[in-house]
C-alpha positions in Angstrom: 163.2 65.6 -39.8 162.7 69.3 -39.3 160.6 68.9 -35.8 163.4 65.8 -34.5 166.0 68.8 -35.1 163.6 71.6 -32.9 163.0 68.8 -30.2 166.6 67.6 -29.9 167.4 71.8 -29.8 165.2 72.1 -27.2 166.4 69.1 -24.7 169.8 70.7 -25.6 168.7 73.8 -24.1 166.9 72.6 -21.3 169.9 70.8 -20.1 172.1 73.9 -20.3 169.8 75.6 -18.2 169.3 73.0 -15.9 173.4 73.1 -15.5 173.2 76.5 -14.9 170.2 76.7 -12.6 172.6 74.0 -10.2 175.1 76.1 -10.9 173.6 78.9 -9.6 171.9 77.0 -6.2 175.3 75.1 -5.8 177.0 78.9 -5.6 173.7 80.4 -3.1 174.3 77.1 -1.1 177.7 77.5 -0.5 177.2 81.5 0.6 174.4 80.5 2.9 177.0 78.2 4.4 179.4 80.4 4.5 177.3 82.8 6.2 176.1 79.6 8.8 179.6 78.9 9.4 180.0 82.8 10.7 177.4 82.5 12.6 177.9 79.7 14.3 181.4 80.7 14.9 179.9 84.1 16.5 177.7 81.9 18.3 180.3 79.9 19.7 182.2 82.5 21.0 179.7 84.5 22.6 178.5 80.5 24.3 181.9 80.9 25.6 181.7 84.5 27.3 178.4 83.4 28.3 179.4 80.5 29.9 182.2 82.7 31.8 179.7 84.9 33.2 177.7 82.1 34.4 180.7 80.9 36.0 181.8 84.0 37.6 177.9 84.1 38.5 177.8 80.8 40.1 180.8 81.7 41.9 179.5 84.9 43.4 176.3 83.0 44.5 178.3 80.8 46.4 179.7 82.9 48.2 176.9 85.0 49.1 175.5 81.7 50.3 178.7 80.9 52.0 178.3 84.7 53.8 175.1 83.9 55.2 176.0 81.4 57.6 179.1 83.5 59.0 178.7 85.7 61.6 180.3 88.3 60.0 179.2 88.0 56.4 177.0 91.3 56.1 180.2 93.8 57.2 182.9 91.4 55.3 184.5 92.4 52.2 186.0 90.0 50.7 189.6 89.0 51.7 191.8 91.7 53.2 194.5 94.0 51.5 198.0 92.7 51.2 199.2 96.1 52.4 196.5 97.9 54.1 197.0 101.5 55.1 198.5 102.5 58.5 195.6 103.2 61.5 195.5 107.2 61.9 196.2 110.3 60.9 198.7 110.6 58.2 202.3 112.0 59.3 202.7 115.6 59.9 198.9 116.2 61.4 198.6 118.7 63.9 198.3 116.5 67.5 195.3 116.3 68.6 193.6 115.6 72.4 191.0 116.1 74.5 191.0 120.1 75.7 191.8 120.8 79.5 188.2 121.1 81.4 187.2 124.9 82.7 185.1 123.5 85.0 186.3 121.7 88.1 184.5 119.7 90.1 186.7 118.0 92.7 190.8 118.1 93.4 192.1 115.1 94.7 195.7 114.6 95.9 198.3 111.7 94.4 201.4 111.9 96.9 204.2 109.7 96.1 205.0 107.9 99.0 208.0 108.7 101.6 210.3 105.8 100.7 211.4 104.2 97.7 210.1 101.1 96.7 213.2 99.6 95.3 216.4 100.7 97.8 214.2 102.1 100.9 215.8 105.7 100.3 214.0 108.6 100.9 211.7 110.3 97.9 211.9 114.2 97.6 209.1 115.8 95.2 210.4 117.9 92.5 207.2 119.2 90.9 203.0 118.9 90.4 201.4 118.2 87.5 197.6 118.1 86.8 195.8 115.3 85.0 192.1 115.5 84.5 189.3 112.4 84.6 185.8 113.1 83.0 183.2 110.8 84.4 179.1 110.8 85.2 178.4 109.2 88.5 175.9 106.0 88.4 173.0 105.3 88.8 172.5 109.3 87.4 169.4 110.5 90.1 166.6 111.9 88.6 165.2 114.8 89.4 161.6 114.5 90.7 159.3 117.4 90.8 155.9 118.2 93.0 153.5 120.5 90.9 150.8 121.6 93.0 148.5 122.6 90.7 145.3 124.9 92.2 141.8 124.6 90.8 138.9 126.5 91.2 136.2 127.6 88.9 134.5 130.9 87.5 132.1 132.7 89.9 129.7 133.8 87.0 130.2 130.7 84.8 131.4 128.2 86.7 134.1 127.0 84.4 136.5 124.8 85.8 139.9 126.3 85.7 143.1 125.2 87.0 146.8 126.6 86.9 149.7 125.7 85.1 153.4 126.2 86.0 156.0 126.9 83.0 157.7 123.8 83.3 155.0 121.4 83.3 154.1 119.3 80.0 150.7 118.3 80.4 147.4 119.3 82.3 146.3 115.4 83.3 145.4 114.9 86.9 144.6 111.9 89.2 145.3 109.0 87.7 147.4 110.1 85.2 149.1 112.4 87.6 152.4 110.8 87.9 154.5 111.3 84.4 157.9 111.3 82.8 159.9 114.0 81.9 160.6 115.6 78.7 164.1 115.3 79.0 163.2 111.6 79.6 161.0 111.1 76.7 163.0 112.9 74.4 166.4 110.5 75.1 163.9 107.8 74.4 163.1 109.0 71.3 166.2 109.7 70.4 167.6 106.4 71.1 165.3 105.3 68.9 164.3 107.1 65.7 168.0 108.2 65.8 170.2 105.3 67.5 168.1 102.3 66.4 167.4 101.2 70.1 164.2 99.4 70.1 161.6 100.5 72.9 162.5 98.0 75.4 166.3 98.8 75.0 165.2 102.1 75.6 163.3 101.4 78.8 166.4 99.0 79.7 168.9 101.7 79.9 166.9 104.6 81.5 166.2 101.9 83.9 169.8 100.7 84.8 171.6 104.4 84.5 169.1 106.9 86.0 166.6 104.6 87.8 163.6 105.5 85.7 161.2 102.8 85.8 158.8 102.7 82.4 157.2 99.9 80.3 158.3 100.0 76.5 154.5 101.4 75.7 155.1 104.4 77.5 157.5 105.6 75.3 155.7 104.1 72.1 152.5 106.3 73.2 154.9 109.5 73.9 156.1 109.0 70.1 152.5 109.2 69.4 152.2 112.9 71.6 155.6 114.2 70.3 154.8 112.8 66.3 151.4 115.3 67.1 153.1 117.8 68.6 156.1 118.4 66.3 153.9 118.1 63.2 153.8 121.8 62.5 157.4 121.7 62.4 157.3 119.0 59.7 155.0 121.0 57.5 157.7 124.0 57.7 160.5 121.2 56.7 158.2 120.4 53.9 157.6 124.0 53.2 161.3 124.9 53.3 162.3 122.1 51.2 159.9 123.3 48.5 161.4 126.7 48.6 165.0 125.2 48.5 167.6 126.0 45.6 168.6 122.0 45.5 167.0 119.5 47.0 167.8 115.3 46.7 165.7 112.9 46.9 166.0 108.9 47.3 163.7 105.7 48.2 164.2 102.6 49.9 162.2 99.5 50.9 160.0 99.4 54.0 157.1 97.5 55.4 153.9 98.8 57.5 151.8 96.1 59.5 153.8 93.8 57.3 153.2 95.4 53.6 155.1 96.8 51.2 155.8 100.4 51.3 158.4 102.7 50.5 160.4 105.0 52.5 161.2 108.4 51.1 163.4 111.2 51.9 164.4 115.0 50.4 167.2 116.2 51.9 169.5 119.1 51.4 172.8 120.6 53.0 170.6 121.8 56.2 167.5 119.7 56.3 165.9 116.2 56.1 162.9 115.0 55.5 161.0 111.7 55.5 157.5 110.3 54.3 156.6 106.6 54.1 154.3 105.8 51.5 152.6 102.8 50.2 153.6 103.6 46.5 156.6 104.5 44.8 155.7 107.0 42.1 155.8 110.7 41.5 153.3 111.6 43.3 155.3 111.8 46.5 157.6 114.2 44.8 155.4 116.3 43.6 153.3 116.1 47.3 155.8 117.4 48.8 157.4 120.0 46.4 154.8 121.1 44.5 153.6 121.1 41.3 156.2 124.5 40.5 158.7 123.4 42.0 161.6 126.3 40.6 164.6 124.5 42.0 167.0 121.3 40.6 166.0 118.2 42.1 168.8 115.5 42.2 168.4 112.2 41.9 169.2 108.2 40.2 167.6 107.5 37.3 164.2 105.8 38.7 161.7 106.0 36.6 159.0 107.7 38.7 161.5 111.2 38.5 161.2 111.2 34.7 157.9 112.8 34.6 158.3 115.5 37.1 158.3 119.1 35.4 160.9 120.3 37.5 164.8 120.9 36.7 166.7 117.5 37.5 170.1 116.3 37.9 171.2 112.9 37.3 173.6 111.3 39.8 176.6 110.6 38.3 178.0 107.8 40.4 175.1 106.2 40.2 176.0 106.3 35.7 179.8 105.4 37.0 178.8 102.1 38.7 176.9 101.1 35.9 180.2 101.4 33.3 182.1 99.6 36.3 179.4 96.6 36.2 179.5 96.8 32.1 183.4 96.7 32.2 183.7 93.7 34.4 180.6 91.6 34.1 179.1 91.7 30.7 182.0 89.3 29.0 181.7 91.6 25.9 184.6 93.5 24.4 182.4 96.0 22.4 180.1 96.6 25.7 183.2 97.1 28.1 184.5 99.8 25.5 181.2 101.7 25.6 181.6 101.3 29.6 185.2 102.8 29.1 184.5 105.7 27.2 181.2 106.9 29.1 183.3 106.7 32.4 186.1 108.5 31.1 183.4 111.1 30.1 181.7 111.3 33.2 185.3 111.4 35.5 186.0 114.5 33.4 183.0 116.1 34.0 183.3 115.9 37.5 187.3 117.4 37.1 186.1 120.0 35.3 183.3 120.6 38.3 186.4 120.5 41.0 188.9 123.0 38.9 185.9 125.8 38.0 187.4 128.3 40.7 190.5 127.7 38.5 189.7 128.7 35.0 188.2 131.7 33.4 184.5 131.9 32.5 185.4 131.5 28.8 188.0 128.2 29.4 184.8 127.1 31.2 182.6 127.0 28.7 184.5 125.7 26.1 185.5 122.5 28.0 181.9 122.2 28.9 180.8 122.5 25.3 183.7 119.8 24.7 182.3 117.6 26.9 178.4 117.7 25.9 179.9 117.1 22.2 181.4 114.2 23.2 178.7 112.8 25.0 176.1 113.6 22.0 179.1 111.7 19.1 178.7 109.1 21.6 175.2 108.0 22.2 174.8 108.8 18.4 176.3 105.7 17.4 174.3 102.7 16.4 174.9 99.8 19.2 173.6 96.1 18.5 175.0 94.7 21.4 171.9 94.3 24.1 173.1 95.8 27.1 174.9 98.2 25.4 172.0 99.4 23.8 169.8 99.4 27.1 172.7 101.8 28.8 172.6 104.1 25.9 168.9 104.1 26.0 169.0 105.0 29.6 171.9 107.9 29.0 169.3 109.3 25.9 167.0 109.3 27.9 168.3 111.3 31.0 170.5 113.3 28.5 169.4 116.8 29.3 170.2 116.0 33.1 173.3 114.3 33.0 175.5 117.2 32.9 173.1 120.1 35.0 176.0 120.3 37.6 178.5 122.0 35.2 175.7 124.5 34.8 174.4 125.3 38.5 177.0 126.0 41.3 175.0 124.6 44.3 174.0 121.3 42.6 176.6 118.4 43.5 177.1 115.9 40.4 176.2 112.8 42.8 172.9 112.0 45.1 175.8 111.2 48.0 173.6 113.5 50.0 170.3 111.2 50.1 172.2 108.2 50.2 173.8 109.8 53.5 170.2 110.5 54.8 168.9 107.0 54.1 171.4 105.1 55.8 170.4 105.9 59.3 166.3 104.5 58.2 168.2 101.3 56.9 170.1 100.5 60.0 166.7 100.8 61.9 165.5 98.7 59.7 167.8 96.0 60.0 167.9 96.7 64.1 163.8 97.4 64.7 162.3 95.9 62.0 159.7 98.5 60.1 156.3 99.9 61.6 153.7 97.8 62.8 150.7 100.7 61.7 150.0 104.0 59.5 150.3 106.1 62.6 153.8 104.7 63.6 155.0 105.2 60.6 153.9 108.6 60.4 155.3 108.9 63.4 158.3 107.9 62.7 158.3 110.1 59.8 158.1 113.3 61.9 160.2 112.5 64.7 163.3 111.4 62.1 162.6 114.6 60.2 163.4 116.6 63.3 166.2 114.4 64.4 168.0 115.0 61.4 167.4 118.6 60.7 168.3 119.0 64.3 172.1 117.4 63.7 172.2 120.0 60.8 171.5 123.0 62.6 173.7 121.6 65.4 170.5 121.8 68.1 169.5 119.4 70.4 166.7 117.2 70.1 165.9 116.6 73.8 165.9 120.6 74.5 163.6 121.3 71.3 161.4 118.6 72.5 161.3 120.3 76.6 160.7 123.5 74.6 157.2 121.9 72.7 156.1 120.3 75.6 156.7 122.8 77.7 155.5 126.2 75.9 153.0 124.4 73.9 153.4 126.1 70.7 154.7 124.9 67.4 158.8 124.7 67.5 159.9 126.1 63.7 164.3 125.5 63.4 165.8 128.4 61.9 167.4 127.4 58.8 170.3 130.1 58.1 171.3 127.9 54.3 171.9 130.4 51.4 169.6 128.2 49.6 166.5 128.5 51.7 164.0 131.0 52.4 164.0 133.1 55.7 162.5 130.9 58.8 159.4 131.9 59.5 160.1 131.5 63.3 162.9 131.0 65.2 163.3 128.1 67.9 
């Protein structure tokens, strides 16, 4: 009787535990739905955004495929403005117009006739007035120049020796007696490591407006002479540039004999220079500047600029586009809030950059210090949302360079400068097409160098190029910018 009481005890309390053991998965089942259900609705909505984007994605495609086949899709827009601004200047400029020439060539009389025109009756002149026409004649003759060049040799020795008049460019005789100009190959050089005219352009219009007639691999071998000749000129850019206070630097794409490589350039206020390299790392930096480098280098956010030991300066439109792309394109309302307030950060930094002649040296610092406390509450934050959380990486990363404008005068808080400089290469590359070897793209390298530095310093190309050929001696451009060192030479 005793052991039917414990065993009926026991099922008793085995079924209360079983109740309470469903009990208890009934209650974890119902949370983990719960939970499911929040997911899922998360899920949904963010299969929604998603499917937005891809939309707007699709859409965008579309149109960039629709571009291509119009004649005018690289240079369009989009649709025009509803209300555009007016052409010119705005109201209230100063007039403007071409000055009255001081040099006269030729005065030709306009007399107005002796009758009228309309009743027959006879015209008396009341006054002169002066009106001026600018204009080249054409064809443009050359001018074509008999060097009679006396040899003779060394009595003792009998070393051949022959003379050489001031204005000549080269020593070659006999067959390769007959040669251009170095006001000639200079415009052809110009036309085309400046202006993007290919060679046979070139040749065209020396041809048609001055009568100079010259195959295309004339002036691709005079490249060759005046890449040779102006190289010591390139290695005082290079020198000057590593000597500079603020330097920028970009890279673009470019191929030689149809490979990969990169075009670089490091440009400041008064000179430019270009390398084209097969690789797109820090060591072309650091070729060029140095390994103790002592100035600020400005530049995006590339990678290959992280490692470099030298003072940097992010640029900040670069940062800005980024927050634009964030605001409009990611779908995410947490993400286009982080894209917000980093802008708003950033467009007060440069504010503050713009009204430093206006404030004290104290009211300076303080909104400075403002400003880097913001930034640092900010990218403290934890983000989950992914490309939120690669943008904030990024601004970690680069955050001892984000701000180095508010701290050095001469740095400018954007890479404008190298954008500027790169712009020219990339038309040449649309228009020309790349280099077809090493040496033309060395080549090219010098001669766009001294192009560029040349617009700078406001000289001419074609008269530093007379003035190497002619004197035979490295040309060095006297850079007169506060942040560079005292030429070595002048022109």
């Amino acid at each position: 009787m005793g052991r039917r009481i414990e065993i009926s005890k026991k099922k008793a309390y085995a079924k209360s535990m079983n109740k309470a053991d469903v009990e208890h998965q009934l209650t974890e089942a119902q949370t983990l739905i719960e939970k499911q259900a929040k997911q899922i609705k998360e899920l949904e909505t963010r299969i929604a955004q998603l499917e937005q984007v891809l939309e707007k994605t699709k859409q965008q495609l579309t149109e960039a495929q629709r571009g291509k086949k119009r004649q005018a899709a690289p240079f369009s827009k989009g649709e025009p403005k509803a209300h555009p601004k007016k052409p010119g200047q705005k109201q209230g400029h100063p007039r403007a117009g071409r000055a009255i020439p001081t040099r006269i060539t030729r005065v030709l009389e306009a007399p107005i006739p002796t009758h009228c025109q309309d009743c027959g009756g006879a015209l008396i002149e009341d006054k002169t007035q002066a009106q001026y026409q600018e204009d080249i004649p054409r064809p443009i003759e050359t001018i074509i120049t008999q060097f009679n060049v006396h040899v003779g040799h060394c009595s003792d020795c009998g070393r051949r020796v022959q003379g050489r008049h001031p204005e000549q460019i080269s020593d070659a005789l006999g067959a390769a007696a007959v040669q251009l100009g170095p006001n000639i190959l200079g415009l052809a050089t110009d036309l085309k490591h400046d202006l993007g005219v290919s060679y046979e352009k070139a040749a065209r219009f020396l041809q048609r407006n001055f009568g100079v007639i010259a195959q295309r691999s004339a002036f691709a071998r005079a490249d060759q002479r005046l890449a040779q000749g102006f190289a010591p000129t390139y290695a005082d850019l290079q020198k000057r540039a590593s000597q500079s206070q603020v330097v920028h630097f970009d890279e673009t794409g470019w191929r030689v004999g149809g490979r990969s490589a990169w075009l670089w350039v490091c440009a400041n206020e008064m000179l430019s220079l270009y390398t084209i390299e097969p690789h797109r790392d820090h060591s072309v930096v650091e070729r060029i500047l140095g390994k103790e480098y002592g100035g600020v280098l400005v530049s995006d956010c590339f990678s290959a600029y992280d490692v470099l030991p030298y003072k940097k300066s992010k640029c900040a439109a670069h940062l800005l586009n980024r927050c634009k792309k964030l605001i409009e394109e990611s779908g995410n309302r947490c993400a286009a809030r982080f894209g917000k307030k980093v802008g708003t950060l950033l467009r007060a930094a440069l504010k503050l950059k713009d009204r430093k002649s206006k404030m004290s040296a104290h009211g300076f610092r303080v909104a400075r210090g403002r400003l880097e406390a913001a930034c640092d509450r900010l990218l403290a934050r934890h983000y989950r949302q992914t490309e939120v959380k690669r943008f904030a990486k990024l601004l970690r990363k680069q955050r001892a360079y984000l701000f180095t404008f508010l701290y050095v005068d001469a740095v400018s808080p954007t890479n404008n400068l190298a954008e500027r400089e790169l712009r020219p290469a990339v038309i040449i590359r649309k228009t020309n097409g790349c280099n077809r070897s090493p040496k033309g793209a060395k080549a090219h390298s010098v001669l766009s160098s001294i192009i560029r530095t040349a617009h700078k310093q406001d000289l001419d190309f074609v008269d530093l190029t007379k003035q190497m050929l002619q004197h035979r001696k490295p040309v060095l451009m006297e850079i007169c910018a506060s942040d560079s060192s005292p030429p070595v030479s002048s022109v």
